[in-house]
N, C-alpha and C positions, 0 to 999 in steps of 0.2 A: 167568433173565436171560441174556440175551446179552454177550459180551466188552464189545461197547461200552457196553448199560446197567450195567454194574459198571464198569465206569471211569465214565461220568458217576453214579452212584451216589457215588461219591466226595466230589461236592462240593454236596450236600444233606442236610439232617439227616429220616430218614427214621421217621414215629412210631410211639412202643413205647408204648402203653398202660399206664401202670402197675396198670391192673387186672388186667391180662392175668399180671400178674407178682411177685403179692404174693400170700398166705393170705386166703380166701374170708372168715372170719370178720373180717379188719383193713379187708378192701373194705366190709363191710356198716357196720361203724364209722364208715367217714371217709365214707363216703356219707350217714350221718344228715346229716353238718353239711355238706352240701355247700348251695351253691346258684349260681343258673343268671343269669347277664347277656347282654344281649342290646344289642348295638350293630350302628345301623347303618352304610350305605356311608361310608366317608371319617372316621367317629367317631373320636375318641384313645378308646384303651384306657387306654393311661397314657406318661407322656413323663419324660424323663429326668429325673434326680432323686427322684423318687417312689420310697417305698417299696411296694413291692405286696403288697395285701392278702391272698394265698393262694400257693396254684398255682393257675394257671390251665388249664384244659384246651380245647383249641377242639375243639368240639362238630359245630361247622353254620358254613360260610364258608370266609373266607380274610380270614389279615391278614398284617401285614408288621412288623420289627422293624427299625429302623434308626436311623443315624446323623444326626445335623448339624451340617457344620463351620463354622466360625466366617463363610464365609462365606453361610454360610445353606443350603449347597446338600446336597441329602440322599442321604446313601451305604445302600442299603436291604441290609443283613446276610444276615435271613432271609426266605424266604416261608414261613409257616406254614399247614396245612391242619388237617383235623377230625385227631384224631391227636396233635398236636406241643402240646406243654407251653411254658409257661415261667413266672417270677416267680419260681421255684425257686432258681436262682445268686443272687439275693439275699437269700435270707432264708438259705441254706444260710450264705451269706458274711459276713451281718448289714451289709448295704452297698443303699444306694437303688442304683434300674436306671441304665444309664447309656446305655441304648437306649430309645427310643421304640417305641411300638405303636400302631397304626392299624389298624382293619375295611379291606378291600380290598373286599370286599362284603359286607351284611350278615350278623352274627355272632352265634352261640349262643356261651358261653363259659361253663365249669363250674369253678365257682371252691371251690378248700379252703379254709379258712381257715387264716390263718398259725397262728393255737393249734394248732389240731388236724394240720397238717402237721407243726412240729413235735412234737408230743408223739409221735404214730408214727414220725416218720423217727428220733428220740431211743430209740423202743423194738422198732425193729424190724429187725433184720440185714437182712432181703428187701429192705427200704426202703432202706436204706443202701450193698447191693450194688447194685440197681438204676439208683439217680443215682448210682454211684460209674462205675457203665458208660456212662450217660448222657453225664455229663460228659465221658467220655474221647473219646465217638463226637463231641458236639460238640465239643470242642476239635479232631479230627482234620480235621472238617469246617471247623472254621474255619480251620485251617493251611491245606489244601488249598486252601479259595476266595482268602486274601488274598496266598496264594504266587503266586496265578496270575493275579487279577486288578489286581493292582497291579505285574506286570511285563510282560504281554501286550500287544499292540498290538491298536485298538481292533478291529479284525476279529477277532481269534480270542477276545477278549473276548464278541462277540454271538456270535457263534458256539453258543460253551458254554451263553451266560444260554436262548437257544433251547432245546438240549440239555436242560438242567436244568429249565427249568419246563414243557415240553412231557413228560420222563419224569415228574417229582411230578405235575402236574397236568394229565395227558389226562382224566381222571376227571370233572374239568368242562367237556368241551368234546364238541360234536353228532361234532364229526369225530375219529376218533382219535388223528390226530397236528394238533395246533393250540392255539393259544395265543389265548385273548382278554383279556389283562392290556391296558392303557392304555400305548402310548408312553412316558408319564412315567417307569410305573414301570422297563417294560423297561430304559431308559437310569437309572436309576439304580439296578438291580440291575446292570448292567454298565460302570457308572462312565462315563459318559458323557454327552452333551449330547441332546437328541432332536432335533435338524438334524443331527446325525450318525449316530445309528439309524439316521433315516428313508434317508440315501445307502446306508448297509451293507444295510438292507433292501431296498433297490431292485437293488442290486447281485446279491447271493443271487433275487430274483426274476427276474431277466434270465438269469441263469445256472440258471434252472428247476431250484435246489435247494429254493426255498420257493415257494408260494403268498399271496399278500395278500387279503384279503376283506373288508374296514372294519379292522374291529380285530383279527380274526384272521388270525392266522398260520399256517397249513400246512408241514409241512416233507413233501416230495415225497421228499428224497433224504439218508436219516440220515446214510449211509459220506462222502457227498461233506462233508458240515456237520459231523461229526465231524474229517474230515481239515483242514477249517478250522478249526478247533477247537484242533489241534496239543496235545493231551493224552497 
């Protein structure tokens, strides 16, 4: 990585397979009782309140994990890719979600069941050190995004939200640096309104730091979007 993708590095949660990371014999275990859900575009995975019935692992997709405040308007936390876990902080904490989950495009999703998650994370150190690190990486990354997106001004807010889903998620895109997420969400992973995107957007295109294409976004000029960014 480069200086600047380790600093935007900072404010995504990046996925660790937990198979990757435990004893081969404990993986063939908890993979008997696995099984596999599949939602499509726009589906609730689950919404606040809910207890969730495993870990969940996304497989195939992208979803999104987020907020809604009172007055209905939704603040989106994570974006999730194949890779990134959750349901885990609650059952670890024994407390329903207090975030919402929604498919962003149609979704594979690999679910443990809560018995058998915990019965191994109860008996197994690897397990225990794993989300013990898990958790410390998300909570970093949550410090990081909410320190900065809730004292930024709304430019160097988009700025970043570019930065960050164009580094996690070039991997879905024809071009290598470009974003095809939806207005909506952009502006509500960067706390704001989408008639305001859309000027900050225009803005950066005039100043041929990005490119526009329908729903894709091009970023032409990382140093200059990163120095808006002010990270």
């Amino acid at each position: 990585m480069t200086e600047i993708e380790k600093e935007i590095a900072n404010y995504y949660l990046i996925p660790e397979l937990i198979w990757d990371k435990i004893p081969i014999d404990t993986v063939e275990k908890m993979r008997e009782n696995l099984t596999v859900a599949n939602f499509k575009k726009d589906e609730q995975i689950y919404t606040e309140g809910f207890h969730p019935r495993g870990l969940y692992i996304v497989k195939k997709g992208i979803a999104k994990q987020f907020l809604i405040s009172n007055e209905g308007k939704e603040q989106i936390i994570y974006m999730l890719k194949p890779g990134n876990m959750f349901g885990y902080r609650s059952i670890v904490c024994n407390n329903a979600s207090f975030l919402h989950v929604t498919a962003i495009q149609d979704c594979e999703i690999e679910i443990i069941g809560k018995d058998t998650f915990v019965k191994y994370f109860n008996e197994s150190n690897e397990i225990k050190l794993f989300f013990l690190n898990y958790f410390g990486m998300e909570f970093r990354v949550l410090f990081n995004k909410i320190s900065f997106f809730a004292t930024k001004p709304v430019t160097e807010r988009v700025a970043l939200t570019l930065l960050i889903l164009n580094q996690k998620f070039e991997i879905y895109t024809n071009d290598k640096n470009g974003i095809t997420f939806t207005r909506t969400d952009l502006a509500c992973f960067a706390g704001t309104i989408n008639e305001t995107l859309s000027r900050q957007l225009t803005i950066l295109e005039k100043e041929d730091i990005i490119e526009l294409r329908g729903r894709a976004i091009l970023i032409k000029d990382k140093e200059r979007l990163f120095k808006i960014a002010n990270i």
